[in-house]
Structure formats: C-alpha cells, structure tokens
C-alpha positions as CSV (number, residue, x, y, z in Angstrom):
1,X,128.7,103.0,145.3
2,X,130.0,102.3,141.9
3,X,132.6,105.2,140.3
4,X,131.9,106.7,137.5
5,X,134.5,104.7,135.6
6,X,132.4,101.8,136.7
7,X,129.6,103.3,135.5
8,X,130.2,104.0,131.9
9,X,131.9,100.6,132.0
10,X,128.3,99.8,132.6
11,X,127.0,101.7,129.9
12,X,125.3,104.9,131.9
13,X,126.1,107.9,133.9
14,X,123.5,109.2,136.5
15,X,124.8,112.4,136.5
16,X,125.6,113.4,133.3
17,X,123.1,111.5,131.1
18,X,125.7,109.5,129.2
19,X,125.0,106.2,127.5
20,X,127.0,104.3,126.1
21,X,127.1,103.8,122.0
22,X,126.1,99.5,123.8
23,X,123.6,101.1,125.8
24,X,122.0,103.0,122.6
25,X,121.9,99.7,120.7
26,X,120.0,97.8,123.9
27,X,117.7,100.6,125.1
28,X,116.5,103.4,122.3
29,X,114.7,105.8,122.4
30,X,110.8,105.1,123.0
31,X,109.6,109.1,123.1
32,X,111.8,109.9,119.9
33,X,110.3,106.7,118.0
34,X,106.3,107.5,118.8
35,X,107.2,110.9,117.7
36,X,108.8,109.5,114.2
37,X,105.5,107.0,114.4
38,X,103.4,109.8,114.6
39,X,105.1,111.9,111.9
40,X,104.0,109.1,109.3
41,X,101.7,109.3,106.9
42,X,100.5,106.0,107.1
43,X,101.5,103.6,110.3
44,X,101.0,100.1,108.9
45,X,101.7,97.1,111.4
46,X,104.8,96.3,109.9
47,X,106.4,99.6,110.3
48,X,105.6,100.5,113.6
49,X,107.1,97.2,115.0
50,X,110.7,98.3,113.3
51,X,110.1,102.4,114.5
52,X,109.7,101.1,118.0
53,X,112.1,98.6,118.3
54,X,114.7,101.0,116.4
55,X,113.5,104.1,115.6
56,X,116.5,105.3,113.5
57,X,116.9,102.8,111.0
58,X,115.9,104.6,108.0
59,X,117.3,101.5,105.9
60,X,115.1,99.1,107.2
61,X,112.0,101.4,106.9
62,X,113.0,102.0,103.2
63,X,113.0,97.9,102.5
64,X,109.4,98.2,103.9
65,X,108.3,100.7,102.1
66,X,109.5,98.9,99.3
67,X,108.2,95.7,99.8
68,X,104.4,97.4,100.6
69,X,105.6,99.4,96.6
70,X,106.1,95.9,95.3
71,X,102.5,94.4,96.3
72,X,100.7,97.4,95.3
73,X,102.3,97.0,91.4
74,X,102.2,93.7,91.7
75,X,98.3,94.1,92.3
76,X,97.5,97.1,89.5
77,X,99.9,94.5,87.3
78,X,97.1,91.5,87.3
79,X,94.2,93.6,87.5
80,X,94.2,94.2,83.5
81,X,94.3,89.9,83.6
82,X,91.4,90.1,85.9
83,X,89.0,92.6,84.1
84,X,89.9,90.3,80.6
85,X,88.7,87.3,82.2
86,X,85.3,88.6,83.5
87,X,83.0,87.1,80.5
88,X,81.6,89.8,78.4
89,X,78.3,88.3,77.8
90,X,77.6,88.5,81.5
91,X,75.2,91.2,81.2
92,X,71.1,90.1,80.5
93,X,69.5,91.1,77.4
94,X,66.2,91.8,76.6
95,X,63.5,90.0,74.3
96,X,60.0,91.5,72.9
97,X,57.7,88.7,73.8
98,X,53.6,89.3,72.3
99,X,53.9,92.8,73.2
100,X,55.9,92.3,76.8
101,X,59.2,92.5,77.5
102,X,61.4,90.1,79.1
103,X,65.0,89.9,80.7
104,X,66.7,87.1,79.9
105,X,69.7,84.9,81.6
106,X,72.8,85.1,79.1
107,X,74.5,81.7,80.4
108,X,73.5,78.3,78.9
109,X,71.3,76.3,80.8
110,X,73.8,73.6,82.2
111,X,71.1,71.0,82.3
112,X,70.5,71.3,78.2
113,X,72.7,69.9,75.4
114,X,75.4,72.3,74.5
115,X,74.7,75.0,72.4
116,X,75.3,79.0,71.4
117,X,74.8,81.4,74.1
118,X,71.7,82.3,74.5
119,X,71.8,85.6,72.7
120,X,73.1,84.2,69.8
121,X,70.6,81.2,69.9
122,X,67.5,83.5,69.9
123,X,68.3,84.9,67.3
124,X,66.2,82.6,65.2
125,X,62.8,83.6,67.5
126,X,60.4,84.1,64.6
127,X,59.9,87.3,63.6
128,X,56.3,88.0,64.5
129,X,56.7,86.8,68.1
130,X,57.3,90.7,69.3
131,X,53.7,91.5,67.9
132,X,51.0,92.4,70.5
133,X,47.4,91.2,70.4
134,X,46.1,95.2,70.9
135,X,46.5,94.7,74.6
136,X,48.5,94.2,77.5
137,X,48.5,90.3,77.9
138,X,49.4,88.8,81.0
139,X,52.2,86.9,81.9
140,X,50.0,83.8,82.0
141,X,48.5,84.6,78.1
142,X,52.2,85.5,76.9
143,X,53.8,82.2,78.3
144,X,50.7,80.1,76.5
145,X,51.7,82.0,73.6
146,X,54.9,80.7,73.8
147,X,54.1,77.3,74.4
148,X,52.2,76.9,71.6
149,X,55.0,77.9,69.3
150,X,57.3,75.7,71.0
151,X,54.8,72.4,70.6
152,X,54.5,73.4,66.9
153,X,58.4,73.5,66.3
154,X,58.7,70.5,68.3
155,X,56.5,68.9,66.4
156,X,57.8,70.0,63.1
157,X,61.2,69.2,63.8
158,X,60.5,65.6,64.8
159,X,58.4,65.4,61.3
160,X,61.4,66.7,59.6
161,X,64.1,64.6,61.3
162,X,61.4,61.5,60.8
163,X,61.6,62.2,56.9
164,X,65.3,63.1,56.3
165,X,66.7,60.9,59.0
166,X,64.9,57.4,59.2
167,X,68.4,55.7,60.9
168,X,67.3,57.8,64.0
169,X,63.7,56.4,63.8
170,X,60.2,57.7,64.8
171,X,61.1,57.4,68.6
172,X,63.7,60.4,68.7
173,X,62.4,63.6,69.7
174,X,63.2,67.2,69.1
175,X,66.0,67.7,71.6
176,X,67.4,64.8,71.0
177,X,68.1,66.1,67.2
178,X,68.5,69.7,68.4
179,X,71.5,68.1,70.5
180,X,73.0,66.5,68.2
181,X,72.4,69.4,65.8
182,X,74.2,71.4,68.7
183,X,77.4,69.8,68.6
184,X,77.6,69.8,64.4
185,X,76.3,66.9,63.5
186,X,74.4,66.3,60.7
187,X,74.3,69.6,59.7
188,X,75.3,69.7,55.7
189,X,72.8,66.7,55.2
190,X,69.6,68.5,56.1
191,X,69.5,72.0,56.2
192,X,65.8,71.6,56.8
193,X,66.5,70.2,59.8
194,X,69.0,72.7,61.3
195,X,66.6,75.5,60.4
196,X,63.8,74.1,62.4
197,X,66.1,73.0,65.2
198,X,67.7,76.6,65.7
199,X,63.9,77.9,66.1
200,X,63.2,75.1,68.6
201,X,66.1,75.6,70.6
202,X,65.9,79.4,70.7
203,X,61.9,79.1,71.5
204,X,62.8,76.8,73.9
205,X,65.4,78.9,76.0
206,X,62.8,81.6,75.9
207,X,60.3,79.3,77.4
208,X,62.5,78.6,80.1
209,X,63.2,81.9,81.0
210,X,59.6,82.6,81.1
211,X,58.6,79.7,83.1
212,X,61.4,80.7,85.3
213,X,60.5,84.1,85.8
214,X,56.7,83.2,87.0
215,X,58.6,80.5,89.4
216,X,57.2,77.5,87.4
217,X,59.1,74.1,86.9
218,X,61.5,74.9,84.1
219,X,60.6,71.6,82.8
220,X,56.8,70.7,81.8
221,X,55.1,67.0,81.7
222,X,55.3,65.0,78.6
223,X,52.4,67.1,77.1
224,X,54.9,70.0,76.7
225,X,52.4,72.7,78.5
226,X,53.2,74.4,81.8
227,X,50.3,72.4,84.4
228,X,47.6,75.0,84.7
229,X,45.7,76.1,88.4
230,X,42.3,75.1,87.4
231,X,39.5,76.5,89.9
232,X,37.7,73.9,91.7
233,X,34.6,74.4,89.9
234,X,35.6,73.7,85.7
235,X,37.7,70.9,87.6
236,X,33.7,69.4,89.2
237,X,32.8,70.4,85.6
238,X,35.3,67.3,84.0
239,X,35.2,64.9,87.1
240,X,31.4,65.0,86.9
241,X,31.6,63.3,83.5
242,X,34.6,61.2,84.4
243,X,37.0,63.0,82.3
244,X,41.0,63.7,83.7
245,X,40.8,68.0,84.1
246,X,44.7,67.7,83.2
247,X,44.0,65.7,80.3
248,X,41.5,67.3,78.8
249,X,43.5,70.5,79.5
250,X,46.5,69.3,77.3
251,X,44.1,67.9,74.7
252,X,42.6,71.1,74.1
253,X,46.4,73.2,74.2
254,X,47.5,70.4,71.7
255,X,44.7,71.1,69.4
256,X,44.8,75.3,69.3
257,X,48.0,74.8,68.8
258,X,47.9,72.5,65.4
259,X,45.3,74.6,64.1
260,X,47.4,77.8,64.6
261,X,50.3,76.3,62.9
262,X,48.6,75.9,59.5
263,X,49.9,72.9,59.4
264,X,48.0,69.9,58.3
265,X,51.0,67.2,59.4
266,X,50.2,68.9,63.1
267,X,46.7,68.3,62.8
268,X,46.8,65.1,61.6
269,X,48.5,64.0,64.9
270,X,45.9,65.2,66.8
271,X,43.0,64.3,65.2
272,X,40.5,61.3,66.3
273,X,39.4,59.4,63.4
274,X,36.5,59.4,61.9
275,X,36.8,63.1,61.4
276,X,33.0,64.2,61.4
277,X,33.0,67.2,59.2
278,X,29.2,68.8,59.0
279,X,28.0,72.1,57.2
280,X,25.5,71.7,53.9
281,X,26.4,68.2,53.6
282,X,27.3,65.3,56.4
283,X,31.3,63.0,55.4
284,X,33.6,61.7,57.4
285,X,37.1,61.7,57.0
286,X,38.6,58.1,57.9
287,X,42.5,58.4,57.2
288,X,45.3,60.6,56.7
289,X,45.5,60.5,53.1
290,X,41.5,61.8,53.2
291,X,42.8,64.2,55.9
292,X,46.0,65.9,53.3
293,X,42.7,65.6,50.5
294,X,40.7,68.2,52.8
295,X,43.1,70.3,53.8
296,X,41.5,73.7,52.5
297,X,38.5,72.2,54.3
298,X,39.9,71.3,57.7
299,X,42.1,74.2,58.1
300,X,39.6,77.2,56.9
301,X,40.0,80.5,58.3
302,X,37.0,80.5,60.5
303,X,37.8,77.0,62.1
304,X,41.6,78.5,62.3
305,X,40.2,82.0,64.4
306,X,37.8,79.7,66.5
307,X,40.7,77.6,67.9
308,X,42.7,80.9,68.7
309,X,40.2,82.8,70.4
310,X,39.3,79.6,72.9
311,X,40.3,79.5,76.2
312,X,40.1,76.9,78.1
313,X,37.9,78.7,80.9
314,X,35.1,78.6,78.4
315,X,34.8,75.8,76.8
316,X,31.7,74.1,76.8
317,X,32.1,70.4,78.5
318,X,30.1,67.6,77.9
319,X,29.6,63.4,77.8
320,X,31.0,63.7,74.2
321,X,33.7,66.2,74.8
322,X,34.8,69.9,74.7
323,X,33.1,72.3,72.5
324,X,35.1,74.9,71.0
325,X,33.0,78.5,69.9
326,X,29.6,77.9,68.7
327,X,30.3,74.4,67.9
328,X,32.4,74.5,64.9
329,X,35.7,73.0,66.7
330,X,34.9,69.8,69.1
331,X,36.7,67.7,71.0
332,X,35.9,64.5,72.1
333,X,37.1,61.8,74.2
334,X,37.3,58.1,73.6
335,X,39.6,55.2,74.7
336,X,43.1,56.4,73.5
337,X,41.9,59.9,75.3
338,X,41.1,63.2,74.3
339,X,41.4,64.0,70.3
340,X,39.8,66.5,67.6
341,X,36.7,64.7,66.7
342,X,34.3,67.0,64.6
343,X,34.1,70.5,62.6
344,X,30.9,72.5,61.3
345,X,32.5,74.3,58.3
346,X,28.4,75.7,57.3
C-alpha cells in the first residue's frame, strides 16, 4: 500500500480528497464545467469544447467571445455594400396596353442589341396605345393590336433609314438600324431616324413581353405576326382553293395594318398592281407614282374603318381572294402571293 507521501507524490489523497495543483491541470472538473455550460447564454460549438476541456479559463472564453464579436461586425459592416449592389431597377413596372394592363420584365433582353432598360425605352410607346376600344379585349385582340404597330414602325423605320442612309442599302432592316442606333451611332445625322427607332424598339420590348406572357415564341416568322391557331374548318376553307392558310393569314395582317397606319409608303408595299379601284366609275392604278396621286382615294375613311373592323375569322374566301366587309377591301392572290388587289370607294 502506497503512503500517503507517495500518494500526493502521485498527485491524489484517498482520504482526504487532495489533488495535486498537476493533478488539477490533467483531470478538471467535469460536474463544475457542465454547470458553467449550462449557465451560458448561448453554448456555441466552439465554447463548449474549451469549458469542458478547462472549465476555468475565463481568458480563453473571452478570445472566443471576441472572435464570434468580430464576425458579427464584420457581417453588419458589408451588409450596407450588399443592399447598394442589389440593382434598383429590379422591381417590374407596369404598362396600359388598349385598355389592359400588363407587368413587364425590367432587365434587357440579353438576346437583343444593347439598349436603355426597359423602362426607360418604353417611354417612347405612342401615346394613344393605353386607349381601350369600349371593351375588355382579350389578350389575343390586345397582342394583334400590338403587332400591328410594331409592323408599321418597322416598316417606317426601314423607309426612313432607306432615304437618309442609302450606304446601308435597301437590305437592312429595322433592328439592324435600331442596333446601331442603340450603341450611338448615327444619331446627330438623322433625327428622323432615332425617333422612329426609339418607338420600334420600345413597341418591340412590349411585344415581347406580351408574347411572353401568353407563352408564345418571343420571336415571330419573317412576316412579323405571332402564328395564329386557325380552326380546322377556315383552314379546309383556304386549302380547298389551294391557298397557304398561314399565308393568306399574314397577307391579310400586313394589309390592316398599312391601312391603319395612314400611311400611303405602307400601302404601297403591300399592294398588287393593277390596283382595281371601282365606285361611279371603273381605273386602275398601275404604279406607285399613280398610287401617291390617289392617295385621298385609296386611303378614305370608310376603306380605313373596313380594314380595322376585319377579322380574319370572317373574311369571305374565294378563287380570287379574301374579301374584306361588304366588298370594299379585297385581297387577292397571284404568283408573287397574297397582295391588296381592289377597292369599291362608291
């Protein structure tokens, strides 16, 4: 049996309880540190390791306390950096579209030329484009709506960068220049031109959106009009006389549109010629320069309310064409396609 000499050499006594200051430092305290744990108002990972390994060393809890103070500041000090850099034009906006209204996506299309943000951009909608027609269109009736415009400043703009640009030549479309326009080109030459391309590109966004928002292709064919879902009967209708439905469907969005616009450079692109033009007398208009002659003619109010107040639904169909109304407005077809053929101005 050891002494109890030998025994606090050791670092214990049995019968007294002693420990060693040695035997303090290799064996603490385990009830007294859960109880410190315990006392804590918060027992994170870190600290409990150092209370139960040594459960008096308020120094070492201090550094940790510090070092947990640190990352919290640290934190709070970037979150002002953080809130700055969230973009503030994050948020949709809203748009008044023929009566409906419409949220819109504030970020650039990445696909499209570079240009102002949205918001900015649409600011150059035209200004009767919030007017209803005196009732709740549908989606389908506001997106035609917007369509239409778009095809008319398309058109415009490629007329305008025709005349006041030749080095780009006929071939160059509308986003083409509205690119360009985009990135500041061109700009103090033709203000014509910038003016018609910031209502293209802002129509055009809005077209997008609304094409998006009906889960359409964003992007339409060629003929710049969303494809339509035709029933199977007015598509027997146009197959029965050999005529392309889809065809005969832009045709007839191509010419309601030029007559809309008022504008007798539209029209002339889409008209077949001879024009027939019938009423109290019988002439036909053979060329453009006869075409500019007759505007008043051509583009009369009635002709002009006609073509609005089509739909394709109800058009008549026929071997010569597509009637419009009671036969003021036709369309016919011949070997370059589908083309405004006749009027009845009586």
């Amino acid at each position: 049996m050891l002494t109890n000499v030998e025994m606090m050499e050791a670092g214990s006594c049995q019968r007294c309880g002693f420990r060693s200051s040695a035997s303090l430092e290799r064996e603490p305290d385990r009830d007294q540190s859960r109880w410190l744990a315990r006392k804590l108002p918060y027992r994170f990972s870190s600290f409990e390791a150092e209370v139960y390994t040594e459960p008096i060393n308020f120094l070492r809890m201090e550094a940790a306390m510090a070092r947990f103070t640190a990352k919290v500041l640290g934190l709070l000090a970037w979150l002002p950096v953080f809130l700055c850099a969230a973009p503030g034009h994050a948020d949709p906006f809203f748009v008044r579209v023929y009566g409906r209204t419409y949220k819109i996506d504030p970020r650039y299309p990445t696909s499209e030329p570079k240009g102002p943000k949205p918001q900015e951009a649409m600011k150059a909608l035209p200004s009767d484009l919030a007017k209803g027609p005196g009732f709740k269109p549908s989606h389908e009736q506001v997106l035609a709506e917007v369509e239409e415009r778009v095809w008319i400043a398309r058109t415009q703009l490629d007329e305008a960068s025709e005349k006041t640009t030749p080095s780009r030549g006929a071939g160059t479309n509308a986003t083409e220049v509205t690119g360009s326009l985009a990135a500041g080109a061109e700009q103090s030459r033709s203000p014509e031109v910038q003016k018609l391309s910031d209502r293209h590109r802002a129509l055009y966004l809005l077209v997008r959106e609304l094409r998006g928002s009906m889960d359409l292709p964003v992007r339409t064919p060629e003929a710049g009009f969303s494809r339509p879902k035709l029933s199977p009967e007015i598509e027997a209708d146009f197959r029965s006389l050999n005529f392309d439905p889809l065809e005969a469907y832009y045709s007839f969005r191509r010419v309601k549109a030029a007559f809309r616009s008022n504008d007798i450079q539209l029209l002339a692109r889409v008209i077949h010629y001879p024009l027939v033009v019938t009423g109290k007398s019988r002439r036909s208009i053979r060329n453009r320069d006869q075409l500019m002659a007759a505007k008043e003619t051509v583009l009369n109010p009635r002709l002009r309310e006609v073509a609005a107040k089509s739909t394709f639904e109800t058009v008549f169909v026929r071997d010569k064409g597509m009637m419009l109304g009671e036969g003021e407005v036709w369309i016919t077809h011949d070997k370059a396609g589908f083309g405004l053929g006749a009027i009845n101005v009586e």
